[in-house]
C-alpha positions in Angstrom: 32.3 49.0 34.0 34.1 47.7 31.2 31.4 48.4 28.8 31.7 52.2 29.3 35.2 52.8 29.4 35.5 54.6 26.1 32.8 57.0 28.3 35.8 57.9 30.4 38.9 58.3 27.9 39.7 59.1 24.3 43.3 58.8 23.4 43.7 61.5 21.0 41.8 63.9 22.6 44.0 65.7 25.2 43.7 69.0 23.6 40.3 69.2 23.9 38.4 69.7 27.2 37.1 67.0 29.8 33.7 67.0 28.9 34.3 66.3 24.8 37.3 64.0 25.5 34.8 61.2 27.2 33.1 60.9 23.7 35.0 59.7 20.3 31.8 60.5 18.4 32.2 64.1 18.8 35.9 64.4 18.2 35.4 65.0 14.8 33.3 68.5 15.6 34.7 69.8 18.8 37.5 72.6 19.6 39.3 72.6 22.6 41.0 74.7 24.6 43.9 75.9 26.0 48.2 77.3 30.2 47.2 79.6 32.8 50.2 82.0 32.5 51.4 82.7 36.3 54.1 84.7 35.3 52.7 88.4 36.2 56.1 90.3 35.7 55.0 92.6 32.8 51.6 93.4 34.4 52.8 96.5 36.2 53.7 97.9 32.5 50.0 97.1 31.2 48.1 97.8 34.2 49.3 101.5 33.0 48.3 101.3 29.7 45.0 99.6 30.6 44.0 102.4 33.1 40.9 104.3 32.8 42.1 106.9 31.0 43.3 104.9 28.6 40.3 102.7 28.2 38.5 106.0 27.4 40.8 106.8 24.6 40.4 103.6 23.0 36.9 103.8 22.9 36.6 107.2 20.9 39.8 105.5 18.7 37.4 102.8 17.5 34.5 104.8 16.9 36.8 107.2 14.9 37.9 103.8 13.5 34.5 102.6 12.6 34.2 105.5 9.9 37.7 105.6 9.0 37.3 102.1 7.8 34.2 102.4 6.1 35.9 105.3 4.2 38.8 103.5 3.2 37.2 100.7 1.7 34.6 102.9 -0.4 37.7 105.0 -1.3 39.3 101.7 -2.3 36.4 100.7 -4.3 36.2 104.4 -6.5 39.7 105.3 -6.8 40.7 101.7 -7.9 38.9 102.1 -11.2 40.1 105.5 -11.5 44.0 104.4 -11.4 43.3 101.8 -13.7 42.6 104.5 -16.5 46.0 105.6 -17.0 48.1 105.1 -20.2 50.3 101.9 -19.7 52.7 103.2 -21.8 53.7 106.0 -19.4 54.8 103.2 -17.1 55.9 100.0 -19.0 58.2 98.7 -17.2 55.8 99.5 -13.5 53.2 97.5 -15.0 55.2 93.9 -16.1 56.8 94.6 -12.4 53.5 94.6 -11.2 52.4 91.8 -13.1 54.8 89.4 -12.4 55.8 89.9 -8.7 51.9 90.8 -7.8 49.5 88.8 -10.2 52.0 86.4 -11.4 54.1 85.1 -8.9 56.6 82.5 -9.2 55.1 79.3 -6.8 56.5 76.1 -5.7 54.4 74.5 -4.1 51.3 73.9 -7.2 54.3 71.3 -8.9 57.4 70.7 -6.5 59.2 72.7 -8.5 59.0 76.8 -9.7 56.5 77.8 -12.0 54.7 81.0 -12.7 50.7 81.1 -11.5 49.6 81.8 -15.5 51.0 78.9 -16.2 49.4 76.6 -14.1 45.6 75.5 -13.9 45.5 74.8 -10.3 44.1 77.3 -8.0 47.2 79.0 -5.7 47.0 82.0 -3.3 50.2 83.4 -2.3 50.1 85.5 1.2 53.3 87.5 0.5 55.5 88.5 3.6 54.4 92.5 3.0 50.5 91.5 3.7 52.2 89.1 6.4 53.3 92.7 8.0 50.8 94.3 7.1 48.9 92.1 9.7 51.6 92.3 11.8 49.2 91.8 14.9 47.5 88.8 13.4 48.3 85.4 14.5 48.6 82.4 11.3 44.9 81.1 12.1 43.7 85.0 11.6 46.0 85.7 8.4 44.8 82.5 6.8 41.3 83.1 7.6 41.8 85.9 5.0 41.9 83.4 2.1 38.9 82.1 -0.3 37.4 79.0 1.1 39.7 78.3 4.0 37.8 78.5 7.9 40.2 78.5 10.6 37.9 77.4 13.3 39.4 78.5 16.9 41.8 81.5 15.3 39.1 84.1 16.8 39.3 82.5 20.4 41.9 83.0 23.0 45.3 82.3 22.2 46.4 78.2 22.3 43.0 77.7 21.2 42.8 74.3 19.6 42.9 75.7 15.4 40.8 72.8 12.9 41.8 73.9 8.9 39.1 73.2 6.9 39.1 74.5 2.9 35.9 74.3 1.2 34.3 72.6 3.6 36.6 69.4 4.7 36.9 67.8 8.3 39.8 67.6 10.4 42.5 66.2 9.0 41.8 66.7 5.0 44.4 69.7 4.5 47.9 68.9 4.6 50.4 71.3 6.3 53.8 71.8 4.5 56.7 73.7 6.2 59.0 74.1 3.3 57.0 71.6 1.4 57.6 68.7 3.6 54.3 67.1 5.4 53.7 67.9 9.4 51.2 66.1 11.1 50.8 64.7 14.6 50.2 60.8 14.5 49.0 61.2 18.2 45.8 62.9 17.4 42.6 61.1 16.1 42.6 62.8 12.8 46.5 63.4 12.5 46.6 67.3 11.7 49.4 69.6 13.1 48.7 72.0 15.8 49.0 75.8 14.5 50.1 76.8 17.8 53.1 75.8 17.2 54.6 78.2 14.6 54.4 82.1 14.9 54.5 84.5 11.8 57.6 86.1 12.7 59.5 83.5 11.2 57.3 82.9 7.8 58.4 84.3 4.6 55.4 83.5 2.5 52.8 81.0 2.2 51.3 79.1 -0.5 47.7 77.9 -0.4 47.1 75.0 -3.0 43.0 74.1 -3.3 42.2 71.0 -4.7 42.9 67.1 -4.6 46.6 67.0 -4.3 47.3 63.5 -3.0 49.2 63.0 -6.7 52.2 64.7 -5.5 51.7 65.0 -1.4 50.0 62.2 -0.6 47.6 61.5 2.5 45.6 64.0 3.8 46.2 66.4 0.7 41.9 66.1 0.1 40.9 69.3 0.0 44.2 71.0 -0.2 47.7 72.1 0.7 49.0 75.1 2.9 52.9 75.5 2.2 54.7 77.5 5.4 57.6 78.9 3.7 59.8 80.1 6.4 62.7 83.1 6.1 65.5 81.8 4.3 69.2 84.5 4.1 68.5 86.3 1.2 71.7 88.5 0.2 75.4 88.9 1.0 75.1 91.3 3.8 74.3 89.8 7.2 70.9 90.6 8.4 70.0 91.1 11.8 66.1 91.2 12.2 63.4 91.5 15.0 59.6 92.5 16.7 58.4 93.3 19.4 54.7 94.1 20.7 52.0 94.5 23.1 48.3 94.5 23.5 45.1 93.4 25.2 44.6 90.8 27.2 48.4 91.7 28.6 50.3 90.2 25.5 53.3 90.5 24.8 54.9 89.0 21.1 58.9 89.2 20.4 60.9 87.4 18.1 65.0 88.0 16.8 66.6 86.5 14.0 69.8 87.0 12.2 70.8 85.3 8.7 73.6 85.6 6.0 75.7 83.9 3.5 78.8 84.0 2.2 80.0 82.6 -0.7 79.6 78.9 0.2 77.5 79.1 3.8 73.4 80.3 4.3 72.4 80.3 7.8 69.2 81.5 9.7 68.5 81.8 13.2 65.0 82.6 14.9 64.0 83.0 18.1 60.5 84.3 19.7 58.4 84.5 22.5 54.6 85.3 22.8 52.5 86.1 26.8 49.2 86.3 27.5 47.3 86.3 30.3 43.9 86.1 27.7 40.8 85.5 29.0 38.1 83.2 29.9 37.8 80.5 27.4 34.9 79.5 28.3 31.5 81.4 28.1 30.1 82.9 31.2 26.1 83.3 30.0 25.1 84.3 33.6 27.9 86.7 33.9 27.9 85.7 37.4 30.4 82.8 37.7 33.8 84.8 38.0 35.4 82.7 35.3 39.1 83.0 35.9 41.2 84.3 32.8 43.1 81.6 30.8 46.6 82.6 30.0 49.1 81.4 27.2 53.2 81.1 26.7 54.8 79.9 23.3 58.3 79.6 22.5 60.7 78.8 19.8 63.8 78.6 18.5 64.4 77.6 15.2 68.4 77.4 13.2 68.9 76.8 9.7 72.8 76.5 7.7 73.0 75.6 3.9 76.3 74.6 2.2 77.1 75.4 -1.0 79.4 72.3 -2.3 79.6 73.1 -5.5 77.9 75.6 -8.2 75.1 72.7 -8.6 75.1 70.4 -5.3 73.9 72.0 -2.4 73.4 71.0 1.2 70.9 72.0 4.0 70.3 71.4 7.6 67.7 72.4 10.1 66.3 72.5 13.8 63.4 73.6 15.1 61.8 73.8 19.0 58.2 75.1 19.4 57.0 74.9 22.8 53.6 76.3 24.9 51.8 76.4 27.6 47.7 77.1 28.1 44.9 77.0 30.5 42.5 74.6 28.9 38.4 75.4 30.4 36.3 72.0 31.3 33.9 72.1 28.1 31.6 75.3 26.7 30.3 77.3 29.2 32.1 75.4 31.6 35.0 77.0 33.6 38.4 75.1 35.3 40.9 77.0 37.3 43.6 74.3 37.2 43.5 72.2 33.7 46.9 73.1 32.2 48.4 71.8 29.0 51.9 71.6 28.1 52.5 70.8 24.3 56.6 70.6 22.5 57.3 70.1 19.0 61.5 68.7 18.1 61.5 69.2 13.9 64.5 68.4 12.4 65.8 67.6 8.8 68.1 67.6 5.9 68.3 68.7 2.4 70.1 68.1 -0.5 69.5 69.5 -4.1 71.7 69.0 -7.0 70.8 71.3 -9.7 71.4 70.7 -13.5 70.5 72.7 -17.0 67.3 71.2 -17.6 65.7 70.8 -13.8 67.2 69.2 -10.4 67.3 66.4 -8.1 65.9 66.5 -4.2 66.3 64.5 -1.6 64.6 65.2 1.7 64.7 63.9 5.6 62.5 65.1 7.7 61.9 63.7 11.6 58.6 65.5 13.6 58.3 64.7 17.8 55.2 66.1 19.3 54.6 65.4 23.1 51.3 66.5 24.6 51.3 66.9 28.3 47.5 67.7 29.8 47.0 67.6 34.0 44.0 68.7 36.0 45.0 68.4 39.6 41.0 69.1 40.3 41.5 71.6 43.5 39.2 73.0 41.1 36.3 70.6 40.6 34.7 71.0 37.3 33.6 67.6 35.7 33.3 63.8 37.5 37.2 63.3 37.3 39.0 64.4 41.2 41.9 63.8 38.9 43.1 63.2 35.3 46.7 63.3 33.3 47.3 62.0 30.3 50.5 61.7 28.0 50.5 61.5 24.3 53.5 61.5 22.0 53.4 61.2 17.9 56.8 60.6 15.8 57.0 60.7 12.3 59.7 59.6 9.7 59.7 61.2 6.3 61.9 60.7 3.5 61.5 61.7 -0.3 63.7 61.8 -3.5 62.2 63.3 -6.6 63.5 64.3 -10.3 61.9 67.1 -12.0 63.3 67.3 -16.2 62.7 70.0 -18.7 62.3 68.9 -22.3 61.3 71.1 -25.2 57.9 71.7 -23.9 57.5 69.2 -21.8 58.5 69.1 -18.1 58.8 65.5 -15.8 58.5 65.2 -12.4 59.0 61.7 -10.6 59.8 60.8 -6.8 59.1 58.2 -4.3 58.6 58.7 -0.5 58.4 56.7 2.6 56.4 58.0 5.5 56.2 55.9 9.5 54.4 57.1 12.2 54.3 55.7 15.9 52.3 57.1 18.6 52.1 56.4 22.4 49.4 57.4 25.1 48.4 57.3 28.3 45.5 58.0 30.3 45.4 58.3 34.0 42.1 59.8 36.0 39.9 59.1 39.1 36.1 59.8 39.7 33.3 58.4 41.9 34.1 55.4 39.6 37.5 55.0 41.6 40.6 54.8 39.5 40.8 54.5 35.9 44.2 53.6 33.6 44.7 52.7 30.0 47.5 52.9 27.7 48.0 52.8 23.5 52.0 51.6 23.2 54.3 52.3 20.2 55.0 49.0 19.6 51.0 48.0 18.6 50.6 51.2 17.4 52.5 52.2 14.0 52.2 52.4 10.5 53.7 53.3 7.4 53.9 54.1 4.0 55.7 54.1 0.6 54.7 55.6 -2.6 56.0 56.4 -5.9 54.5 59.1 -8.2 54.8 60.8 -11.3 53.2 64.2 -13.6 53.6 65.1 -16.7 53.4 68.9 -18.0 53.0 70.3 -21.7 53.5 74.2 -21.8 53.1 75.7 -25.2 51.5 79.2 -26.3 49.5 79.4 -23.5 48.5 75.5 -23.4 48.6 73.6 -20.0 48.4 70.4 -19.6 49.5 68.5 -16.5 48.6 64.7 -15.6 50.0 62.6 -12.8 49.2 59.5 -10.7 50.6 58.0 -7.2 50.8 54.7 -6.2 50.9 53.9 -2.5 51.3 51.1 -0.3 50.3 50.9 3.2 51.1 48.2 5.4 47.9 47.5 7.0 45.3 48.2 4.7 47.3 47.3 1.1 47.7 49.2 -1.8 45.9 52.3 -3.4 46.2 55.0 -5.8 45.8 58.6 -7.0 45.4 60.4 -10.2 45.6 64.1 -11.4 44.5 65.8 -14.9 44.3 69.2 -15.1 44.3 71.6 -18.5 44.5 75.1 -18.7 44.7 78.0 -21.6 46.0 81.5 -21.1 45.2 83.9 -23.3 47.9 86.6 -24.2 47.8 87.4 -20.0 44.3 88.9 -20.2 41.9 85.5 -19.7 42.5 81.7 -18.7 40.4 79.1 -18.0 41.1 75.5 -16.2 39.5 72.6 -15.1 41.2 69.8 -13.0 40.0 66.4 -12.1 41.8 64.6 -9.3 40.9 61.8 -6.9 42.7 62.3 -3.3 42.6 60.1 -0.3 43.2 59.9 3.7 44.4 56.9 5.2 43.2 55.4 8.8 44.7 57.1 11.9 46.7 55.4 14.1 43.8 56.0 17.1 41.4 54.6 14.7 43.5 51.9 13.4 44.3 50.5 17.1 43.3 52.1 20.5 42.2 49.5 22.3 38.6 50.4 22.8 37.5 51.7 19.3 40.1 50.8 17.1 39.5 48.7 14.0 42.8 47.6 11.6 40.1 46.9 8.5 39.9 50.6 8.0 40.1 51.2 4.7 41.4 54.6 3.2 38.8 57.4 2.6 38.5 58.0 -1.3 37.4 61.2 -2.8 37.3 62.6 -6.1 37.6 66.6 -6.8 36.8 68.5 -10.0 37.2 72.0 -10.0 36.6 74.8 -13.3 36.9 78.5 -13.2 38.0 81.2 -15.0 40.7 84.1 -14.5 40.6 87.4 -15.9 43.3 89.9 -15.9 41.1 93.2 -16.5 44.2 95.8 -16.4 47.8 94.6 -15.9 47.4 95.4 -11.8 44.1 93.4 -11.3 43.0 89.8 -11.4 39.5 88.0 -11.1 39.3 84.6 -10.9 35.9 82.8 -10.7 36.6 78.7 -9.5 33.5 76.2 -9.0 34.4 73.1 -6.7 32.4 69.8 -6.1 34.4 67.0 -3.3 33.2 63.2 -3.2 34.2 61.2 -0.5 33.5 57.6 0.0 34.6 54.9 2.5 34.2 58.2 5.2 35.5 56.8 8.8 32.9 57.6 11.7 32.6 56.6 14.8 29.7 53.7 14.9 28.3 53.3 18.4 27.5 49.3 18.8 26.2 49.1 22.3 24.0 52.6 23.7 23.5 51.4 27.2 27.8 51.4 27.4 27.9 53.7 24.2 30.4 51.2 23.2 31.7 51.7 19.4 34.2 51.0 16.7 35.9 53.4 13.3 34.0 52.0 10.5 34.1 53.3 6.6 30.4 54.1 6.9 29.0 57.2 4.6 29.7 59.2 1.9 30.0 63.2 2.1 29.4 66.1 -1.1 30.6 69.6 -1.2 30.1 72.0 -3.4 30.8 75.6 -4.0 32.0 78.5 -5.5 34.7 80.9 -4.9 35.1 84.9 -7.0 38.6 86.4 -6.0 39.3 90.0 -7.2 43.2 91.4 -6.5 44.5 95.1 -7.6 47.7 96.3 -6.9 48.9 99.5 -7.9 51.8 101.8 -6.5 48.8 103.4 -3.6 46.2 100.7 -3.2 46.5 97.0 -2.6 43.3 95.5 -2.5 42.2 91.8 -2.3 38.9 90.7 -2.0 37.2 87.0 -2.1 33.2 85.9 -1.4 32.9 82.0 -1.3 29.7 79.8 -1.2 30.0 76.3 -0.1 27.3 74.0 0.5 27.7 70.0 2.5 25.7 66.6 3.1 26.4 63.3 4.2 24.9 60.4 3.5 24.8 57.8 6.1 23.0 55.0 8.0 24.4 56.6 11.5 23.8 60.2 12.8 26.9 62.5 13.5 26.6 61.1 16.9 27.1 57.3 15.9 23.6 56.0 16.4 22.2 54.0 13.9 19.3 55.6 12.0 16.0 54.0 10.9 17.1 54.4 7.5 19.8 55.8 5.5 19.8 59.7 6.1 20.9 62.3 4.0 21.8 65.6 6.9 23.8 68.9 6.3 28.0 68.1 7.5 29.2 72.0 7.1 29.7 72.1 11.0 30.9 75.4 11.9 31.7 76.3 8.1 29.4 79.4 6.9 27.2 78.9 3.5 28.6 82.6 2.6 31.9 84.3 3.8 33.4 87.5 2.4 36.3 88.7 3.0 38.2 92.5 1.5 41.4 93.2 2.9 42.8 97.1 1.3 45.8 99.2 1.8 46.3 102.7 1.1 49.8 104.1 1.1 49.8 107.6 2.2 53.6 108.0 1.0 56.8 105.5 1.4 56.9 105.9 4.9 52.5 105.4 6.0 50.3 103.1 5.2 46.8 102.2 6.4 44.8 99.0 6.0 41.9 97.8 6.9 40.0 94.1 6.9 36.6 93.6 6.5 34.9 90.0 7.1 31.6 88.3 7.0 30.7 85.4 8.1 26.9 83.6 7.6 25.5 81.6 9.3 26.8 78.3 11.2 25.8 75.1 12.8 27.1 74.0 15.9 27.1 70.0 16.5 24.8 69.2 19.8 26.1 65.4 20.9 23.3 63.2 20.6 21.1 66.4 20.1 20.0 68.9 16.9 22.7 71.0 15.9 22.5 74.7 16.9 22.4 77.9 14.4 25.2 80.2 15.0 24.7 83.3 13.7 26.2 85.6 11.5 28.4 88.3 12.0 30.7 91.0 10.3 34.1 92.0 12.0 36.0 95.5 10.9 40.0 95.6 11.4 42.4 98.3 11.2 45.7 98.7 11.2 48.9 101.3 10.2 52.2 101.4 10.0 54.5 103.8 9.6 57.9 103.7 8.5 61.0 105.8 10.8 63.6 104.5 8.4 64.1 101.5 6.1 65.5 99.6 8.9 62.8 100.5 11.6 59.2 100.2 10.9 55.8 100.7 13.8 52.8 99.2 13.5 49.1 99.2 15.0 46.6 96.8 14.7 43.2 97.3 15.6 40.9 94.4 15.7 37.0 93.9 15.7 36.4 98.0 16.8 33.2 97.9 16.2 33.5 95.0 19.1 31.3 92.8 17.8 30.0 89.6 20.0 29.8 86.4 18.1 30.7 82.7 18.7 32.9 80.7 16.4 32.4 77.8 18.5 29.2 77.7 20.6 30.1 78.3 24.4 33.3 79.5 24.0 34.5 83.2 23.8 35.8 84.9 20.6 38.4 88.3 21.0 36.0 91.2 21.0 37.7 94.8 20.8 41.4 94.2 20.9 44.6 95.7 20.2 48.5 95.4 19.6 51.3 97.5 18.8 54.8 97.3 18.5 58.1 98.0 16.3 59.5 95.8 13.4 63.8 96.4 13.1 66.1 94.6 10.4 69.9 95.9 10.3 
């Protein structure tokens, strides 16, 4: 039996159902699934609002909805050219506003340091707290789902779905989550991305989406591109005393409070939140005849933030942060279990502190992430060969970084160093017909870690960018390796820019891959790519924008799982195959004082080149196969808001998604197909301090599958009140 214990466990799996945790192979390509909620006390309130009556109501509401939506977008479409006509002279002033705050935002996260997007060449989209609210009934997954070239695979399934971030294309694990600009990742899972469930939108400010090769100033995993999670920070004298609260389908309930302030030497921030469900099956029923049972969901967190002003120029921060939730997790697609729970908790804590001088500022940031992943199937509920399974998996991470950014004449330097060390431990317990089975990965085997120093350059004259950089980094089990970045960019007197950036970008082994004790392999090597992007951006009017970016993505050394034995499926990580992507992505954004409109269509095309299929068996030949798993060859997206007056405003959010493939282990992968979802949603203003909200979601309740097997939200609702005092 030895030979086929990888068959039986997969140590960074336990998010992911029964059935795909048995196989490392397919880890890279599956989605897993999520506590069953037992707490019924709020389903006397929703059992009214779900009655018959009711359910009549919101079936002529969407049809009504279905036109209104249809309406508003050709409306958005007509009368957006017809605004643009007027005189800009009539309104001055209005139109630099709009400019700057809309079109030309101040960003962080494109150089470590605040710079305005026309004078960068690297491609940023800002998500702005007023299209946060806007969305109000949206979870993160869903609002970044909205963005050019970024699939959220999981955000359309029930909530504590499993979420993979891919950005033009990328596997798990190539896009690196900021909160604040410091990495989170968990070092417990195979490909060492953070789990989305764990932060709600309540407590976001903004966020910054940052395409491209960025491993020059972030580091690992920053391949594809960034996503910065800016969270709500005190923003004026007067104490602020904030809050939501909501309902919808599926008996959910989402509620959050937060109060923050300053005085003249003290910023604090406190956050607190709380989101229900009793959901639905995960799992796919296609006989309609099983009675799958509904899979239910809890998350909570509390989060506390106080800054001290020392002085005019040295300033102090501290933070805290608790996420916690529960889900039902289903045995695999199409495959119910009334009794796999998981129960997943995320401790973030850190300091800041930023001395600030005339020409730029010095940063130095401590960051420590715990995330411990709980999963137990007691089996009264027999869905798969285990009677019994319970695993334990815990990931810690160290981060600590001090950079220098300096402001010369027309030059502006930026140079840090950081140190990153990650440790994991798991454990695996489970018995089947094979009797009892036990296995174990131990912190003290399994941990890394990383230092790297890095530099950029940028020249800003007249409309002339320039920025180039480099990283080196030393890892202590493979050696050394390094990054560069060169990216120029012209702006021309804020109507037309165009950019280019080349930058190479890398991923190093995961601890799973590195050293669990079945499939491990510590010669890993880091995977290498090498990213060139070139677009253009074209301001048409002061209120619009359309930028026009074509990508191409190289990656060598790739790390798949090789099987070495098929009678055991026994197999090892090996840097095995190279992958190409390649794409393009048109973004058009008006803003004006009745419409917002934003609108994005991307193409992106994949291949990998390998002597091993997807599954790990080794091919007659070396294969070239399409990798865009899951990641449509088209998407479009238009999201549009019409204000009414200051107090009403309706918005609607229209999405397409082509065609898919579905990975089949140790099959042909399977066409998903395409689909087209409609959204609405209003608000309406009582007072400046109190603010409702609606959000109607897929009302033409469309059927479609994100992830074969597995059920996607159709028709679905929430509503609730926004308060700040």
């Amino acid at each position: 039996m030895q030979g086929k214990k990888p068959l039986f466990r997969q140590g960074g799996m336990g998010r992911c159902s029964k059935f795909q945790a048995r196989r490392p192979a397919c880890y890279s390509h599956s989605i897993c699934f999520r506590v069953k909620s037992r707490d019924d006390n709020i389903q006397l309130i929703f059992s009214i609002i779900f009655r018959k009556q009711s359910l009549k109501i919101l079936t002529v509401m969407r049809k009504i909805f279905v036109v209104a939506a249809i309406i508003l977008s050709s409306q958005s479409h007509a009368q957006v050219f017809q605004q643009t006509n007027t005189d800009p002279k009539d309104s001055i002033e209005t139109n630099e506003r709009l400019f700057n705050s809309v079109l030309d935002q101040v960003v962080i996260t494109a150089n470590k340091y605040p710079r305005k997007q026309s004078q960068t060449g690297k491609v940023v989209t800002v998500i702005d707290r007023n299209i946060i609210e806007k969305l109000a009934g949206h979870t993160l997954g869903e609002v970044l789902n909205t963005v050019a070239g970024v699939t959220i695979n999981g955000a359309n399934n029930n909530l504590g779905t499993n979420q993979r971030i891919s950005i033009r294309g990328s596997s798990d694990g190539n896009v690196l989550l900021l909160i604040d600009g410091i990495p989170v990742n968990d070092p417990s899972v195979i490909t060492n991305y953070f789990d989305l469930n764990f932060i709600n939108t309540s407590q976001i400010e903004r966020i910054e989406i940052l395409k491209g090769g960025q491993s020059t100033l972030y580091g690992s995993d920053a391949v594809s591109g960034v996503i910065n999670i800016i969270t709500k920070k005190a923003i004026n004298n007067k104490p602020e005393i904030y809050g939501t609260a909501g309902v919808g389908s599926y008996s959910t309930f989402n509620g959050s409070a937060g109060a923050r302030g300053q005085t003249k030497t003290i910023t604090y921030n406190a956050f607190a939140s709380t989101t229900t469900s009793r959901g639905f099956s995960s799992a796919y029923d296609s006989t309609g005849q099983n009675d799958f049972d509904r899979d239910g969901y809890r998350q909570y967190i509390v989060r506390a933030e106080i800054g001290l002003k020392i002085t005019n120029d040295l300033q102090w921060s501290f933070f805290g942060n608790y996420s916690k939730y529960k889900a039902d997790i289903d045995a695999a697609a199409f495959t119910d279990d009334k009794d796999f729970t998981a129960e997943n908790k995320n401790w973030q804590t850190g300091s800041t502190i930023v001395w600030k001088h005339t020409n730029g500022g010095l940063h130095l940031n401590y960051h420590f992430n715990y995330i411990n992943r709980f999963y137990l199937d007691d089996s009264s509920d027999k869905a798969s060969f285990a009677y019994y399974s319970k695993s334990n998996y815990t990931g810690r991470t160290h981060f600590a970084e001090l950079y220098e950014n300096y402001k010369w004449k027309h030059f502006e330097f930026l140079a840090g160093l950081d140190y990153r060390k990650y440790n994991t431990n798991q454990v695996y317990n489970s018995i089947s017909m094979f009797g009892p089975f036990d296995t174990e990965m131990d912190d003290t085997l399994a941990k890394m870690q990383q230092s790297s120093v890095y530099a950029s350059v940028v020249y800003n004259n007249n409309g002339l960018n320039i920025e180039g950089g480099g990283r080196f980094n030393h890892h202590n089990v493979y050696g050394n390796n390094s990054t560069y970045t060169f990216n120029p960019s012209y702006l021309f007197e804020k109507k037309f820019k165009v950019f280019a950036n080349v930058s190479s970008a890398f991923k190093t082994p995961t601890l799973f891959q590195l050293f669990d004790v079945f499939s491990g392999n510590e010669n890993l090597d880091p995977e290498n790519s090498t990213i060139l992007e070139a677009g253009v951006e074209i301001y048409p009017s002061y209120n619009s924008r359309l930028r026009t970016t074509a990508f191409h993505r190289t990656t060598k050394n790739a790390i798949q799982y090789i099987i070495t034995n098929p009678s055991t499926y026994e197999g090892h990580y090996y840097n095995t195959n190279e992958q190409e992507n390649k794409g393009i992505e048109v973004e058009f954004n008006y803003e004006a004082d009745k419409w917002h409109v934003q609108s994005s269509y991307t193409f992106t095309k994949g291949k990998v080149s390998s002597a091993y299929s997807e599954s790990g068996d080794l091919l007659t030949k070396d294969t070239t196969y399409k990798n865009l798993y899951r990641v449509p060859d088209h998407a479009f997206n238009v999201f549009a808001t019409y204000n009414f007056n200051k107090a009403l405003s309706v918005s609607t959010l229209l999405k397409y998604l082509g065609k898919r493939f579905e990975p089949v282990y140790a099959a042909e992968p399977k066409q998903l197909d395409d689909y087209f979802t409609v959204d609405l949603a209003a608000q309406y203003h009582f007072s400046k301090n109190i603010k409702a909200f609606i959000d109607l979601k897929n009302i033409t309740d469309k059927k479609y599958f994100d992830v074969l097997g597995y059920n996607s939200r159709r028709f679905n609702f929430s509503a609730g009140i926004q308060l700040s005092f």
